[in-house]
MOPAC internal coordinates of N, CA, C and O (Angstrom, degrees):
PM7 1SCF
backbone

  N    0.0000 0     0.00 0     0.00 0    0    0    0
  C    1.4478 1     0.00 0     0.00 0    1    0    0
  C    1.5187 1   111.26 1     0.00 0    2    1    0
  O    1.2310 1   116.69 1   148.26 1    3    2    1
  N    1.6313 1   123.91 1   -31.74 1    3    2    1
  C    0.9833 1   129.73 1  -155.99 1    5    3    2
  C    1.7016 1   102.94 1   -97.96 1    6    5    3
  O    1.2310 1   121.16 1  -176.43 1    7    6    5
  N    2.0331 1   115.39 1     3.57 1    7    6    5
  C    1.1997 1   100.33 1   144.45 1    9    7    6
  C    1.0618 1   129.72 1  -107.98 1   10    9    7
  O    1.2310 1   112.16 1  -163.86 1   11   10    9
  N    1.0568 1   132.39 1    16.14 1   11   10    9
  C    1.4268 1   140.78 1   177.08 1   13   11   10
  C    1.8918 1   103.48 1   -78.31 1   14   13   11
  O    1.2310 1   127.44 1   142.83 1   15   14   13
  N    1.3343 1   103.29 1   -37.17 1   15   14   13
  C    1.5952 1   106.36 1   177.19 1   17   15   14
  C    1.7330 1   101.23 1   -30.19 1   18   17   15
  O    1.2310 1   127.18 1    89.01 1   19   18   17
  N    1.0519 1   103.78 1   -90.99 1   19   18   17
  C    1.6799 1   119.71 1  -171.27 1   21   19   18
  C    1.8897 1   106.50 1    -7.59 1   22   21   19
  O    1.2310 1   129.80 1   108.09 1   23   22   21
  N    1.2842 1    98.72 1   -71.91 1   23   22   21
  C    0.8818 1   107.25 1  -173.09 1   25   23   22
  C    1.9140 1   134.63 1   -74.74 1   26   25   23
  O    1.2310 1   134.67 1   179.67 1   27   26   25
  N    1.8253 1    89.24 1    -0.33 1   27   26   25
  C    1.5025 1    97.02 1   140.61 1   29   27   26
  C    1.4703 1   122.39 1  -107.42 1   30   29   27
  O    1.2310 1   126.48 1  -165.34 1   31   30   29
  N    0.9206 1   105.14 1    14.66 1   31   30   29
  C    1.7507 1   101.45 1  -175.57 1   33   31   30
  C    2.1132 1   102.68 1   -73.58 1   34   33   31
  O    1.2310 1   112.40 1   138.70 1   35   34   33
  N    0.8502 1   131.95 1   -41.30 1   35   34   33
  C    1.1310 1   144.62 1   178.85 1   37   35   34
  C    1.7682 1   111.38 1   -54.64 1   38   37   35
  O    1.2310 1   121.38 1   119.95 1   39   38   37
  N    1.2605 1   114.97 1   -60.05 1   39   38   37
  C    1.5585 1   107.74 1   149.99 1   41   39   38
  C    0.9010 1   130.27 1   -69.86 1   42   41   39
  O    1.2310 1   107.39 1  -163.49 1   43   42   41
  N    1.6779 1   141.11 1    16.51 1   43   42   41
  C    1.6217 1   143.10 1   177.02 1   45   43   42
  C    1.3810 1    66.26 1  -107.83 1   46   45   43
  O    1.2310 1   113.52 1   104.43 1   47   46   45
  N    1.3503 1   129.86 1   -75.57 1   47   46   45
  C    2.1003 1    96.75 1  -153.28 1   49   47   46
  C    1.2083 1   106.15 1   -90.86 1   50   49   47
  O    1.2310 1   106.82 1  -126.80 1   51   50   49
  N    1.7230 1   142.13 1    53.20 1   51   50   49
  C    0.8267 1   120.73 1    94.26 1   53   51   50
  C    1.2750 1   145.37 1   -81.63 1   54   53   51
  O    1.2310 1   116.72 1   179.46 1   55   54   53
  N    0.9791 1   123.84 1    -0.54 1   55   54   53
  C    1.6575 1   131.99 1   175.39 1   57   55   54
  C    1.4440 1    95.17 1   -85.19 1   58   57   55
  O    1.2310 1   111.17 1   140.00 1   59   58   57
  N    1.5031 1   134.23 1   -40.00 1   59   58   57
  C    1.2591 1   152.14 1  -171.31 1   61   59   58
  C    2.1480 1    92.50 1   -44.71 1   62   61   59
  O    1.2310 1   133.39 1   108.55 1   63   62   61
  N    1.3506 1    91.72 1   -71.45 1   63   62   61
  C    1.1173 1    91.16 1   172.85 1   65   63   62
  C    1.4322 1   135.45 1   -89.35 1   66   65   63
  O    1.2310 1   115.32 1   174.30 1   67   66   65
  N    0.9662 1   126.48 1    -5.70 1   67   66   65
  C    1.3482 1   132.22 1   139.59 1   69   67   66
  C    1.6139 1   124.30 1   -21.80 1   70   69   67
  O    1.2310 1   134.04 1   113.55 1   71   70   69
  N    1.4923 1    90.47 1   -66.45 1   71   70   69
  C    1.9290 1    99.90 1   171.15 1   73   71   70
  C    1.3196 1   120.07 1   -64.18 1   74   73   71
  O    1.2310 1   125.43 1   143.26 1   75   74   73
  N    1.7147 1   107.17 1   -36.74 1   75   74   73
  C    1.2439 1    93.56 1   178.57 1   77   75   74
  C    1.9079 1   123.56 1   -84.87 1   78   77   75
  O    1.2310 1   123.67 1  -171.24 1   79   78   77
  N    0.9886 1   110.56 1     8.76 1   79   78   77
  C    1.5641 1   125.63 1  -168.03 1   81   79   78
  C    1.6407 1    95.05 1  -104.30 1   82   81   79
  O    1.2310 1   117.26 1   150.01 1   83   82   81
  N    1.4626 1   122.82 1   -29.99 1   83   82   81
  C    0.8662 1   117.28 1  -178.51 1   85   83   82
  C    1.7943 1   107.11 1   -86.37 1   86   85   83
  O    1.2310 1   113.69 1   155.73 1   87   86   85
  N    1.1539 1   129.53 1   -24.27 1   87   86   85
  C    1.4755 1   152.02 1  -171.35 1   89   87   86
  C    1.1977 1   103.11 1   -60.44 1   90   89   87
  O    1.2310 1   124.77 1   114.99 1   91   90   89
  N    1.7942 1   108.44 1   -65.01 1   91   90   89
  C    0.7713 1    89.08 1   142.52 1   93   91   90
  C    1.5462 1   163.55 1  -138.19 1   94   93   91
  O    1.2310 1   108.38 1  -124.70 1   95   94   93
  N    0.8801 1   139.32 1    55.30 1   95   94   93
  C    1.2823 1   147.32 1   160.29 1   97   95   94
  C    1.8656 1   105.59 1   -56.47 1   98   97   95
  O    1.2310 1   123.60 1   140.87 1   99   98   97
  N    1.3048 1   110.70 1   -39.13 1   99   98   97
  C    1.5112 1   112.70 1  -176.36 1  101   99   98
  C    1.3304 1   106.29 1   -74.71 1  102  101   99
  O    1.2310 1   123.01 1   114.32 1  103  102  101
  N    1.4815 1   111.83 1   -65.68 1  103  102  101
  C    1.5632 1   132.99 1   177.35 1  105  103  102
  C    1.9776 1   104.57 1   -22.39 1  106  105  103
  O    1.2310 1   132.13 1   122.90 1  107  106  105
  N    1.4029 1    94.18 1   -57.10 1  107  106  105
  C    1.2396 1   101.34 1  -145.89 1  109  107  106
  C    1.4794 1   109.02 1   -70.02 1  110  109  107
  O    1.2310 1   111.59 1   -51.35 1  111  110  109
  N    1.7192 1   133.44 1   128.65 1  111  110  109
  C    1.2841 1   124.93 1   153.40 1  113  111  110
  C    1.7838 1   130.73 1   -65.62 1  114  113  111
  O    1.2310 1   132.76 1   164.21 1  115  114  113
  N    1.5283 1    92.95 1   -15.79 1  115  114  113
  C    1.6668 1    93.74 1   175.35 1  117  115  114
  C    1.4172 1   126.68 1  -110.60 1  118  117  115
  O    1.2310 1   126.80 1   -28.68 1  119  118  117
  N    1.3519 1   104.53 1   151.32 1  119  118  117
  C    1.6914 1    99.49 1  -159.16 1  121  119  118
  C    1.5184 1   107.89 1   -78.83 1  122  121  119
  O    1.2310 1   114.79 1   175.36 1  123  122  121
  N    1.3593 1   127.48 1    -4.64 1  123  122  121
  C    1.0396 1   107.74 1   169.74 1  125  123  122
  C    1.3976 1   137.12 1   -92.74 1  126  125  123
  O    1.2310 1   130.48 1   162.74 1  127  126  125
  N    1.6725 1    97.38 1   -17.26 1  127  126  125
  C    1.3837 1   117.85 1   158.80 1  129  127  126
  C    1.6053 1   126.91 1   -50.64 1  130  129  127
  O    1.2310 1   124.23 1   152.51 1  131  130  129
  N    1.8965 1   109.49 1   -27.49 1  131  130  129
  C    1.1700 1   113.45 1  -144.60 1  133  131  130
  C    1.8397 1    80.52 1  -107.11 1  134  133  131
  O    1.2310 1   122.16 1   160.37 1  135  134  133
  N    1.2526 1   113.47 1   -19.63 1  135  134  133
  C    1.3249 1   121.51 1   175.36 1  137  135  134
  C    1.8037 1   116.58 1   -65.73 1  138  137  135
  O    1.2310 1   131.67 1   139.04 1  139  138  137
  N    1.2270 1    95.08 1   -40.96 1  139  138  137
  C    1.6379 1   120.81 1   154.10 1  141  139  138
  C    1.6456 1   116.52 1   -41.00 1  142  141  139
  O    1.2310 1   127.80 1   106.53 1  143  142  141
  N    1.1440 1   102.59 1   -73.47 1  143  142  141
  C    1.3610 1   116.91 1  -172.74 1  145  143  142
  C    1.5467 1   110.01 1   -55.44 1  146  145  143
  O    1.2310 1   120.25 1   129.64 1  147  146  145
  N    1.6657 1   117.12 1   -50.36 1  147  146  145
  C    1.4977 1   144.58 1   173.59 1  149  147  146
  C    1.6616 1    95.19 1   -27.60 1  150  149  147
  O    1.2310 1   128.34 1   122.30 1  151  150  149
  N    1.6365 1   101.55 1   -57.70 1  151  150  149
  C    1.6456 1   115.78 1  -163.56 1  153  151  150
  C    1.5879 1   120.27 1   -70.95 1  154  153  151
  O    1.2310 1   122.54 1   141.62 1  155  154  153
  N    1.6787 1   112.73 1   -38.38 1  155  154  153
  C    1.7492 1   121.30 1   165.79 1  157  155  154
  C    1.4390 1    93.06 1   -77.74 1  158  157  155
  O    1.2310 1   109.82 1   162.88 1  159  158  157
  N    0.8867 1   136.70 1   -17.12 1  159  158  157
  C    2.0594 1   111.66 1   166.19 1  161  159  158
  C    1.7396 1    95.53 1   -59.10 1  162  161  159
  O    1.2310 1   128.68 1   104.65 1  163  162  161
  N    1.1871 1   100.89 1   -75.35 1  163  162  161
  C    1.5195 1   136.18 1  -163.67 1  165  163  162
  C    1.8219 1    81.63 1   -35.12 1  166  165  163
  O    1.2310 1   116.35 1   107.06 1  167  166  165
  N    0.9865 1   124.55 1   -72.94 1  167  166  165
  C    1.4785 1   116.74 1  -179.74 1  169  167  166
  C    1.4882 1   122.47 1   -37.62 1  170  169  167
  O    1.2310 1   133.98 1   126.79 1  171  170  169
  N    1.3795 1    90.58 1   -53.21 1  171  170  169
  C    1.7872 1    99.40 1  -174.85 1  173  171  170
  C    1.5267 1   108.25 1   -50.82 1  174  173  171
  O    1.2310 1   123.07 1   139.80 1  175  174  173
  N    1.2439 1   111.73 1   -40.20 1  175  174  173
  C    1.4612 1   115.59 1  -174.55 1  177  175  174
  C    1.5781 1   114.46 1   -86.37 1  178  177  175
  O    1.2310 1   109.67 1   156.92 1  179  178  177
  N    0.9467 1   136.98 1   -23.08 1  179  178  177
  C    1.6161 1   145.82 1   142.72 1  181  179  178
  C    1.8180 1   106.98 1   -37.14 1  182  181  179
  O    1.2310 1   121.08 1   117.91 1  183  182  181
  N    1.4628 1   115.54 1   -62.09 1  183  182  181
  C    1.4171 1   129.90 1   177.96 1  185  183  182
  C    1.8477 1   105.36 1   -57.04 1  186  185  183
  O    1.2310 1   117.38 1   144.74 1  187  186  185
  N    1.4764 1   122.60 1   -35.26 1  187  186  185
  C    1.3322 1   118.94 1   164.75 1  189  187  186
  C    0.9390 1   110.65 1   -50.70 1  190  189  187
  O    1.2310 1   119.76 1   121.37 1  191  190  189
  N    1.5771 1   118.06 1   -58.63 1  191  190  189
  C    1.7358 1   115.37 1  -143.71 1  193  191  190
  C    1.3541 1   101.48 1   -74.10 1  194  193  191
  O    1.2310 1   120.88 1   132.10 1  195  194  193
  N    1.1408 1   115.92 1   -47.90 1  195  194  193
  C    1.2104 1   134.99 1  -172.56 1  197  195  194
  C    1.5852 1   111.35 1   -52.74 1  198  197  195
  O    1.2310 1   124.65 1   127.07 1  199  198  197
  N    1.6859 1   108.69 1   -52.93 1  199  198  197
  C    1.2623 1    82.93 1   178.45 1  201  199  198
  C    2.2006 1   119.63 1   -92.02 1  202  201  199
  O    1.2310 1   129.61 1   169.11 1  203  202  201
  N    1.3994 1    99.08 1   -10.89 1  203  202  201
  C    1.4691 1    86.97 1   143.78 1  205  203  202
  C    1.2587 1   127.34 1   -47.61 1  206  205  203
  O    1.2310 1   110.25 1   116.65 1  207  206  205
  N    1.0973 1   135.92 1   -63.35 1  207  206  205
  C    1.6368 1   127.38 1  -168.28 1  209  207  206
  C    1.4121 1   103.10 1   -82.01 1  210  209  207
  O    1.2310 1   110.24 1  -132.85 1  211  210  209
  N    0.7336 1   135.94 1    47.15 1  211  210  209
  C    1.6105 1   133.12 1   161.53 1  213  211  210
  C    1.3738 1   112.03 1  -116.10 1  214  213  211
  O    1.2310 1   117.91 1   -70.69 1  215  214  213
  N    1.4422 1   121.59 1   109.31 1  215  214  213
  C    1.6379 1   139.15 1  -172.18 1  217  215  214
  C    1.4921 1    96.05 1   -88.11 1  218  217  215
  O    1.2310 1   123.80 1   -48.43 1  219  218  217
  N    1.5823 1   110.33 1   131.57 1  219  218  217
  C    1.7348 1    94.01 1   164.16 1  221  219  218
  C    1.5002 1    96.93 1   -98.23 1  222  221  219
  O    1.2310 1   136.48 1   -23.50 1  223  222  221
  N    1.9934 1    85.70 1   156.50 1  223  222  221
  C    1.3229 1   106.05 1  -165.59 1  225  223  222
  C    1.4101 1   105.03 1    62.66 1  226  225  223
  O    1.2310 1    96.70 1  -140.64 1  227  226  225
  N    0.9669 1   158.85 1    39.36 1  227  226  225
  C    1.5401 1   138.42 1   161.50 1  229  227  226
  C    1.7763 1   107.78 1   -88.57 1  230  229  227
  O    1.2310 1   131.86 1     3.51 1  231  230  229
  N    0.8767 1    94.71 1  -176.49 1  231  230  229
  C    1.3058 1   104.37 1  -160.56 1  233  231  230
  C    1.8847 1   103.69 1  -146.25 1  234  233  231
  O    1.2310 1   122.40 1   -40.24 1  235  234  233
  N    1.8493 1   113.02 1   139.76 1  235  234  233
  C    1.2201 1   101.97 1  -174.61 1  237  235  234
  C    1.8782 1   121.04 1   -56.94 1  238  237  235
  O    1.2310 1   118.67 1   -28.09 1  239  238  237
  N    1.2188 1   120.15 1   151.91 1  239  238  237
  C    1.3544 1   128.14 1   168.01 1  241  239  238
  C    1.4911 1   118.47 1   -31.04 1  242  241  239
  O    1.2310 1   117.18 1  -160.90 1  243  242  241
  N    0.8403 1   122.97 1    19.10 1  243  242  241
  C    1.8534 1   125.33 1   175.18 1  245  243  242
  C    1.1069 1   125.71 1   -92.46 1  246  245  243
  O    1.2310 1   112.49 1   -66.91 1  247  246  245
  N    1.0750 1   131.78 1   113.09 1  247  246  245
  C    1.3639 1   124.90 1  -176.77 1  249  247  246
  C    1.7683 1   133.48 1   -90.55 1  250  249  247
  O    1.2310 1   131.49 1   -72.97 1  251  250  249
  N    1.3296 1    95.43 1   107.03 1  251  250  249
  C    1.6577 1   124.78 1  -158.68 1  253  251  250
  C    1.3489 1   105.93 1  -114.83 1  254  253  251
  O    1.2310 1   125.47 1   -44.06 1  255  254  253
  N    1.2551 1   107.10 1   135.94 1  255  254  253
  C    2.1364 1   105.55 1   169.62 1  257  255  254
  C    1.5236 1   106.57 1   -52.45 1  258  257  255
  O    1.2310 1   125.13 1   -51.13 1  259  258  257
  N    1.3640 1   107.76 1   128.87 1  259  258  257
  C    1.2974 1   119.08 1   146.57 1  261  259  258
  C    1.7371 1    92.61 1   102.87 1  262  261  259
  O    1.2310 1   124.62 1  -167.81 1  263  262  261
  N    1.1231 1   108.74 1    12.19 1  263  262  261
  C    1.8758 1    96.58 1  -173.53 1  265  263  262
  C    1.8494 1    88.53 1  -115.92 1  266  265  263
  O    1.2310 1   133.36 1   -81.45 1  267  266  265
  N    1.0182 1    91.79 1    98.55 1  267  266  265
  C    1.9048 1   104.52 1   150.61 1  269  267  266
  C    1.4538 1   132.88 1   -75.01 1  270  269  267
  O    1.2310 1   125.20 1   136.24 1  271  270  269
  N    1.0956 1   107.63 1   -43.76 1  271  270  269
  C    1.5037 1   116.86 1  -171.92 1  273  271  270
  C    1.6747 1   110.04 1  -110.96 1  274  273  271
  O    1.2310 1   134.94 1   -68.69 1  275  274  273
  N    1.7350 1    88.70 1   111.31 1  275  274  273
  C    1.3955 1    87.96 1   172.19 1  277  275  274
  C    1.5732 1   127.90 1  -147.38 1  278  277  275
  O    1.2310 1   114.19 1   -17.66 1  279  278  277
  N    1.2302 1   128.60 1   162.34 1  279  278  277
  C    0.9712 1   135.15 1  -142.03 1  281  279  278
  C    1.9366 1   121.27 1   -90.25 1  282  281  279
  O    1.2310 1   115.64 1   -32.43 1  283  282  281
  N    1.0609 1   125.88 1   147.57 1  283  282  281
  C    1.8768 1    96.80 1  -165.10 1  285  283  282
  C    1.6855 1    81.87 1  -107.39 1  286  285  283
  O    1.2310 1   128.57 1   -36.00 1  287  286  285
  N    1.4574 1   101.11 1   144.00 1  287  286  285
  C    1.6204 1   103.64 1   175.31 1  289  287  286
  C    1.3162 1    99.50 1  -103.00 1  290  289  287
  O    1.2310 1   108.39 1   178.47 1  291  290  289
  N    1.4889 1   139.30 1    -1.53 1  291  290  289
  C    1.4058 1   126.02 1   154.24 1  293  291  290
  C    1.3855 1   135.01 1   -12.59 1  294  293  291
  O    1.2310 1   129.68 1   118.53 1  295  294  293
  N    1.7149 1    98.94 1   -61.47 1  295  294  293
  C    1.2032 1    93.55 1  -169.25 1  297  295  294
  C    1.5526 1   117.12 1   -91.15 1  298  297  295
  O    1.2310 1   113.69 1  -179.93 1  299  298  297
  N    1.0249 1   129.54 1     0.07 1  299  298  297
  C    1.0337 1   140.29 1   134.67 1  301  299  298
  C    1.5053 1   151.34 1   -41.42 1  302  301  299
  O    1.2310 1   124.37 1   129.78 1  303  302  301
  N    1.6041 1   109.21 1   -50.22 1  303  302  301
  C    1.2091 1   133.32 1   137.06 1  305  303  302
  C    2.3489 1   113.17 1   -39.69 1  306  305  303
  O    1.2310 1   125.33 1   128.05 1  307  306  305
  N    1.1308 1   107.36 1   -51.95 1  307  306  305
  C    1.0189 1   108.06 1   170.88 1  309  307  306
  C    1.4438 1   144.76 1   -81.01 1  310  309  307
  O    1.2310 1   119.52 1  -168.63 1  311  310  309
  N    1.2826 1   118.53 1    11.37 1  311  310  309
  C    1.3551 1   164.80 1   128.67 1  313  311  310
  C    1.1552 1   114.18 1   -36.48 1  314  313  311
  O    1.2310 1   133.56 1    95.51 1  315  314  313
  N    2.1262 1    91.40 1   -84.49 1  315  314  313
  C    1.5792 1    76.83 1  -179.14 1  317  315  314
  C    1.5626 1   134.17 1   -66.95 1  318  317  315
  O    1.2310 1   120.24 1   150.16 1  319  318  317
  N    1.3004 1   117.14 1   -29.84 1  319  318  317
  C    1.1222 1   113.23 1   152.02 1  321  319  318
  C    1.1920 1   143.49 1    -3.65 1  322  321  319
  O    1.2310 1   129.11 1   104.66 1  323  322  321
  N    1.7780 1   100.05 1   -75.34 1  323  322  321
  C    1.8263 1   120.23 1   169.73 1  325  323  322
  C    1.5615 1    91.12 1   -59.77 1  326  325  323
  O    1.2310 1   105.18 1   138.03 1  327  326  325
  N    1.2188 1   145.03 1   -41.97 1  327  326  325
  C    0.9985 1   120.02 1  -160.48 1  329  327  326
  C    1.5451 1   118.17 1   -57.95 1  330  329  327
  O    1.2310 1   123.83 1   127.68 1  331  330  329
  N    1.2942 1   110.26 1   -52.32 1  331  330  329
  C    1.4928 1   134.08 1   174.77 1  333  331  330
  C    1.8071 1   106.66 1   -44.72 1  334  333  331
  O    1.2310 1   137.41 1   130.52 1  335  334  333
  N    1.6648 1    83.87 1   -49.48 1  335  334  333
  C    1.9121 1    84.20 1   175.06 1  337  335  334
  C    1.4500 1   121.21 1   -55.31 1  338  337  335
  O    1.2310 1   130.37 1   126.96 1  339  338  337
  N    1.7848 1    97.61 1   -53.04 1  339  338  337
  C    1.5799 1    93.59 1  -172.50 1  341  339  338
  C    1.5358 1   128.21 1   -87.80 1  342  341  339
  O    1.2310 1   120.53 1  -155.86 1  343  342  341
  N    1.5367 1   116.58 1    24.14 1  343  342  341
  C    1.1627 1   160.38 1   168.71 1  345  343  342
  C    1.8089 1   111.55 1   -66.18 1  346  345  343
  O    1.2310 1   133.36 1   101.41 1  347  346  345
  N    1.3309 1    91.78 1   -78.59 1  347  346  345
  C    1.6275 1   120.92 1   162.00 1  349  347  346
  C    1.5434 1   103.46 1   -61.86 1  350  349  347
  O    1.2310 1   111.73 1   127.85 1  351  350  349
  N    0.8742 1   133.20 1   -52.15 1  351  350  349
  C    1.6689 1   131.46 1   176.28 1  353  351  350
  C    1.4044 1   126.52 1   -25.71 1  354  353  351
  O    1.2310 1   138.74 1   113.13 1  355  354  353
  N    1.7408 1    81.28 1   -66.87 1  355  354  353
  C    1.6364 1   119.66 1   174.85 1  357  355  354
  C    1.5287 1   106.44 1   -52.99 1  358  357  355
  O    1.2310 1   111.19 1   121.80 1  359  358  357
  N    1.1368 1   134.18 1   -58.20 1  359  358  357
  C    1.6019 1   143.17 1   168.00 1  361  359  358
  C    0.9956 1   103.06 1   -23.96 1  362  361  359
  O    1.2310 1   121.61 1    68.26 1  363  362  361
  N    1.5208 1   114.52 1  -111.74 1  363  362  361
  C    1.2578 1   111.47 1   155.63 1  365  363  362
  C    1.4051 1   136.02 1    30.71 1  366  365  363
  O    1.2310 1   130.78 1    99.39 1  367  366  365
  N    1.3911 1    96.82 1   -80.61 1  367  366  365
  C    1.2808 1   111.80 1  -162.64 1  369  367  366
  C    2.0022 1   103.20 1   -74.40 1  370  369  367
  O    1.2310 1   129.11 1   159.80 1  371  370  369
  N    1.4975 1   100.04 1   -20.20 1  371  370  369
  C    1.5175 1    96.56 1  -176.13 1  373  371  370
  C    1.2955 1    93.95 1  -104.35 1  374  373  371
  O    1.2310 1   109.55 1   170.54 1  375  374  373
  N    1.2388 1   137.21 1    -9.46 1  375  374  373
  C    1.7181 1   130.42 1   166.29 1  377  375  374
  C    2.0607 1    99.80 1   -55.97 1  378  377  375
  O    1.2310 1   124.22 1   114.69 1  379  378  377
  N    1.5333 1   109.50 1   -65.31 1  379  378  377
  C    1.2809 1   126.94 1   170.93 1  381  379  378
  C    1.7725 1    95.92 1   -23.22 1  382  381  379
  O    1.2310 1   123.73 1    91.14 1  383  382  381
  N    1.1287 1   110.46 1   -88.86 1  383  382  381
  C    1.0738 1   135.25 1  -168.45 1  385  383  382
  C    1.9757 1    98.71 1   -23.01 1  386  385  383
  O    1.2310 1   136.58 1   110.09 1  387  386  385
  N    1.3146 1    85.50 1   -69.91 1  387  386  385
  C    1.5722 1    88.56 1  -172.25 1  389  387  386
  C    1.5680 1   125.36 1   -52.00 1  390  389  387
  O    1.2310 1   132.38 1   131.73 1  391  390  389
  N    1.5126 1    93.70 1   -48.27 1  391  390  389
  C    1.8203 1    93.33 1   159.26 1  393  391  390
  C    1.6886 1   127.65 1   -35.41 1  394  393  391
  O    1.2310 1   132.09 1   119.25 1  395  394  393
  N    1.3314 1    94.25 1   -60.75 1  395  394  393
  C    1.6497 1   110.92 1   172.84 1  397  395  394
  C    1.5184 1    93.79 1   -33.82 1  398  397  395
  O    1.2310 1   127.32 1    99.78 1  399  398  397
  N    1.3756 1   103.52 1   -80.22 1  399  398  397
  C    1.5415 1   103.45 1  -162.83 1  401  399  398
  C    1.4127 1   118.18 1   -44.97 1  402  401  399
  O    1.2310 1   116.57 1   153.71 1  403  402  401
  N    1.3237 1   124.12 1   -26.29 1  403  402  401
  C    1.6101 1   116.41 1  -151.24 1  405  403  402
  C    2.0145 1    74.66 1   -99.44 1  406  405  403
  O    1.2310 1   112.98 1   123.92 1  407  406  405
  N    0.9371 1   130.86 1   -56.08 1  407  406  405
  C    1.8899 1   119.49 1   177.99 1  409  407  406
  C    1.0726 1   131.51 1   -51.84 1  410  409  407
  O    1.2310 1   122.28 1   142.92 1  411  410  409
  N    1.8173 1   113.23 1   -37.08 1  411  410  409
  C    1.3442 1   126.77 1   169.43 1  413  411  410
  C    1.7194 1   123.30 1   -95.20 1  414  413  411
  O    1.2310 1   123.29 1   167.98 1  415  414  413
  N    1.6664 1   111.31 1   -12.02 1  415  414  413
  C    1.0194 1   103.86 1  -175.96 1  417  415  414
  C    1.8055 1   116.64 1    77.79 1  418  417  415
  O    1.2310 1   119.52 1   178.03 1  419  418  417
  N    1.1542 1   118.52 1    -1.97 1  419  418  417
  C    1.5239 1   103.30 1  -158.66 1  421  419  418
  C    1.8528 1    90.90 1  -168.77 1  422  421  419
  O    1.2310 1   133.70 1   -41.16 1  423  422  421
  N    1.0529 1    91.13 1   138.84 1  423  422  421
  C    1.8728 1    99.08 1   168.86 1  425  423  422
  C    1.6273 1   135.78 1  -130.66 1  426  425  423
  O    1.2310 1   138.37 1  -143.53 1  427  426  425
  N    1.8170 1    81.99 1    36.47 1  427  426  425
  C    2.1278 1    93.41 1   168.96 1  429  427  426
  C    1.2839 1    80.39 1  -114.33 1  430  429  427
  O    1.2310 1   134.39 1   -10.81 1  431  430  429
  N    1.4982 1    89.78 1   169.19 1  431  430  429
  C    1.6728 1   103.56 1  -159.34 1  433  431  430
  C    1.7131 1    90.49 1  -101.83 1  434  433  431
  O    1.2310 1    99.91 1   152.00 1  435  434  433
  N    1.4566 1   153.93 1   -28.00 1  435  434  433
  C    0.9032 1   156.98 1  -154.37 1  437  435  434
  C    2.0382 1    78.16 1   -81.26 1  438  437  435
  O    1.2310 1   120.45 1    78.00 1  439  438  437
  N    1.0564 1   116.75 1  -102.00 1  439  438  437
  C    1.6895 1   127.84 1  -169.49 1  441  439  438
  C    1.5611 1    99.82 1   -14.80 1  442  441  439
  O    1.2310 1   119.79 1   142.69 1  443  442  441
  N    2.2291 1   118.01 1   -37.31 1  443  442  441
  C    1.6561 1    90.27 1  -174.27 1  445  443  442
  C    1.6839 1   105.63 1   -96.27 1  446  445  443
  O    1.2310 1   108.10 1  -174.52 1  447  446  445
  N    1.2288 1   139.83 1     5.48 1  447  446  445
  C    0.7107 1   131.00 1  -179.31 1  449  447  446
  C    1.7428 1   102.48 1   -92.27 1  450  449  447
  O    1.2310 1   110.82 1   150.89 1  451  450  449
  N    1.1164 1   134.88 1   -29.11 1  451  450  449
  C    1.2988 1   142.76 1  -173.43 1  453  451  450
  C    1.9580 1    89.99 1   -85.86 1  454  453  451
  O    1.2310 1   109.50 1  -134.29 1  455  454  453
  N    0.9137 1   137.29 1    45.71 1  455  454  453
  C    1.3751 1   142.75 1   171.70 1  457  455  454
  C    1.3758 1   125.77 1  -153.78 1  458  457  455
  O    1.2310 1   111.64 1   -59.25 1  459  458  457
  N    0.9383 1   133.35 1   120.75 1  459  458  457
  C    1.4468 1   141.14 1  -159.61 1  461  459  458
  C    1.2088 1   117.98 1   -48.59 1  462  461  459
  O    1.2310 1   110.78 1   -17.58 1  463  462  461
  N    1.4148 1   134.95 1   162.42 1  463  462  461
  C    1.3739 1   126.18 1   178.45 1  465  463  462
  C    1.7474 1   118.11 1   -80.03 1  466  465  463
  O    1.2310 1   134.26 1   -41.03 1  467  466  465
  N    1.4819 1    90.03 1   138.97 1  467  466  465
  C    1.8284 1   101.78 1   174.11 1  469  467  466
  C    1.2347 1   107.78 1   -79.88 1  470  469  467
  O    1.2310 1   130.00 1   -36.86 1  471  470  469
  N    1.2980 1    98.33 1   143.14 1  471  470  469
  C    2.0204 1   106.22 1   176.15 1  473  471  470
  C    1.8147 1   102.03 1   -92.32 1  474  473  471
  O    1.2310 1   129.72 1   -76.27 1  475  474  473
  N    1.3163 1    98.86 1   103.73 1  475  474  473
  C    1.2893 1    88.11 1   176.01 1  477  475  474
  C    2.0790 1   143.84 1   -12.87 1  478  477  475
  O    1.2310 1   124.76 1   143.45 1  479  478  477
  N    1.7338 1   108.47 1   -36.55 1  479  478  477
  C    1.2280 1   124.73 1   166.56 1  481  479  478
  C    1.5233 1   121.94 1   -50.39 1  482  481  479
  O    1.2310 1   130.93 1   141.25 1  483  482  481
  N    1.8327 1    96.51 1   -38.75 1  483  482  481
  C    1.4024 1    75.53 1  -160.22 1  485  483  482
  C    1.9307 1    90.99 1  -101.57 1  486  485  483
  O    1.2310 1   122.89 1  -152.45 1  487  486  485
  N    0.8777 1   112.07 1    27.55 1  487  486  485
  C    1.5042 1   114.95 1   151.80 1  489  487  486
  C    1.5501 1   118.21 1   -73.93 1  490  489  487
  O    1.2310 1   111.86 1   -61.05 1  491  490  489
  N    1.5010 1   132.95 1   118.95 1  491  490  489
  C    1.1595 1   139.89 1  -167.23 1  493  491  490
  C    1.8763 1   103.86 1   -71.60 1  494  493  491
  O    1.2310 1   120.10 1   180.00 1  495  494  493

């Protein structure tokens, strides 16, 4: 029983962080915190795929005498990908961020919603 551990330990911290990415993203009143949180999801789910597609013993996709078991680099390939995505995401999301701040002055969401509306113009 006590080898089977190992090889769940990798889905306990992703769920590990799962909850907490989700914690906070809800929890949180500030956007950069919640941008935070956005990013340990975004991990947790990288740490799935990843360790789904991992064959033991596999061997790369080439086909050689005597190699049976082999490994799909798909999901891997698609990883890195998200990575690049949620890279660019993250930007974004702190470009956003910064605007907010420089129009609203403030970046919890309770303080901009309790503040009157901006006229688009006099946003720089």
């Amino acid at each position: 029983m006590s080898e089977a551990m190992p090889g769940l330990l990798n889905y306990w911290v992703a769920v590990i962080l799962f909850i907490f990415g989700l914690v906070i993203v809800i929890d949180s009143r500030n956007m950069i915190k919640k941008l935070v949180g956005l990013n340990i999801f975004q991990s947790a789910v990288f740490l799935l795929f990843i360790t789904m597609g991992k064959v033991t013993n596999g061997n790369a996709p080439i086909l050689a005498e005597g190699v049976t078991n082999f490994s799909n680099p798909l999901p891997h390939v698609l990883i890195l990908t998200a990575i690049v995505v949620g890279v660019a995401t993250t930007a974004v999301g702190l470009a956003l961020v910064s605007r907010i701040r420089k129009a609203y002055g403030t970046i919890h969401e309770d303080e901009i919603h309790d503040k009157p509306e901006i006229e688009p113009e006099l946003v720089p």
